[in-house]
N, C-alpha and C positions, 0 to 999 in steps of 0.2 A: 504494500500500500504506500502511495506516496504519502512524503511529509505531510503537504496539505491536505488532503485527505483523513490522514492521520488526526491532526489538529482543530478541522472540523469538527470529526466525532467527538473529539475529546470538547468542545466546545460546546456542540450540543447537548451532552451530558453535563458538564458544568453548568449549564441553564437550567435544566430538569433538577438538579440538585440545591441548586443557587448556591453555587461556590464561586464566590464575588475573589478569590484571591487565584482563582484558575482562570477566570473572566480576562481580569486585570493582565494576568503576564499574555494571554492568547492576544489580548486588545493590541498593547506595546508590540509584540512579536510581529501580528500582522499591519498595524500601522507601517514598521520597518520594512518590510517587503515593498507597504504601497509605495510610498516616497521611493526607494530603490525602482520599483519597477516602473514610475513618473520622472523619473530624474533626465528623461532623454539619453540613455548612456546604452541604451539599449539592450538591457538585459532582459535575458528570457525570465518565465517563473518557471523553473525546474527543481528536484531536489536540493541542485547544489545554489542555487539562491538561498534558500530553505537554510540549508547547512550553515554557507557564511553568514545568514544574519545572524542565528541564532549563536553559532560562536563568537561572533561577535559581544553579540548583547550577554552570554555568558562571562566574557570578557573583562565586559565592563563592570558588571554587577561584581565580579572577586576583585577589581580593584575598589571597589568603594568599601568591603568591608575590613578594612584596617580602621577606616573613619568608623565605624559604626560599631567597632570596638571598644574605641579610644576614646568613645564618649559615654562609656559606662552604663548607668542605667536606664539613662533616653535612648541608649542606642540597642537595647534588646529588640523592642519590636520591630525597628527598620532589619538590624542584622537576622532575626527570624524569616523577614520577610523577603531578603536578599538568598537565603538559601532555598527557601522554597520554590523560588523560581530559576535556582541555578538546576535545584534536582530536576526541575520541572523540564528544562530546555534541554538537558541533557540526555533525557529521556529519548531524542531525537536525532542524538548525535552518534555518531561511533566512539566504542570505548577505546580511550587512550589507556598507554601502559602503564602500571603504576613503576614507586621508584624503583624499586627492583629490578626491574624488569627492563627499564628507559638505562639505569648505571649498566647493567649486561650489553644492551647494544653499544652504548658508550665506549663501551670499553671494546668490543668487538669489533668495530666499525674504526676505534684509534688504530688497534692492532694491524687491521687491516691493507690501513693506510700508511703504515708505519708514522705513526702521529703522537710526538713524545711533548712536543716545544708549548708552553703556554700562548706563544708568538701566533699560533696554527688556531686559536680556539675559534676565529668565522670560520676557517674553511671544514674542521669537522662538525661544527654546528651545520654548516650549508650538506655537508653530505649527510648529514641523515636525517637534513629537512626533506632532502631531496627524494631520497629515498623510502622514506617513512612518516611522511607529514601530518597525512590520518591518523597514525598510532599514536603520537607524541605529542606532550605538554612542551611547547615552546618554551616557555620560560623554564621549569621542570629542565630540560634539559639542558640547556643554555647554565646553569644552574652546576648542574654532573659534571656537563665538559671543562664546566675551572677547576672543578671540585679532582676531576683523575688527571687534567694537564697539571696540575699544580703538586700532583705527586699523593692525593689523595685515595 
């Protein structure tokens, strides 16, 4: 089933139930698409629209909540509500590696290349973007490769 497809049903059911915080992220989600697919730039609506937005907006949402940490007890209900919609979009997305598993390529991918120098850390980050872009946490790994160039 496609994404939007997908996100319909789940929409329609969040109306039958009135779950105003499934509403809320479907709303943002598909505003993002519209704008995207009004922007004149010419993109189709296909899954992988679907995908970038929503990585996107997943994106976004885990940088704001350092802020909605940091601000203590005002910041429970926004931070509760930033994760429910990170599960929520994610629900849509292909599963990345965890850390485990993203250090093992790291390391297998440096091997590979014979890649020791911290000097080197864009261009193995670039190979196993390139290679594995769907699997991996960008920053996550971005993150690994200082962490084994550095002798870790």
């Amino acid at each position: 089933m496609a994404i939007r497809d997908e996100i319909d049903a789940r929409q329609k059911q969040a109306r039958r139930d009135r779950d105003e915080r499934t509403l809320n992220v479907i709303g943002l989600v598909k505003n993002k698409v519209l704008v995207e697919l009004k922007s004149g730039s010419g993109v189709v609506e296909d899954d992988a629209l679907w995908r970038r937005i929503l990585e996107a907006y997943v994106k976004g949402v885990r940088k704001a909540i350092p802020e909605f940490e940091r601000a203590g007890e005002r910041g429970l209900e926004p931070l509760e509500e930033a994760r429910f919609e990170i599960a929520f979009c994610e629900a849509f997305l292909p599963r990345k590696l965890d850390e485990a598993a993203t250090l093992a390529l790291v390391r297998t991918v440096a091997a590979e290349h014979g890649i020791t120098d911290p000097k080197q850390t864009g261009k193995l980050v670039g190979l196993l973007m390139k290679g594995h872009r769907d699997e991996l946490d960008g920053d996550l790994a971005r993150r690994l490769v200082e962490q084994v160039l550095a002798g870790g």
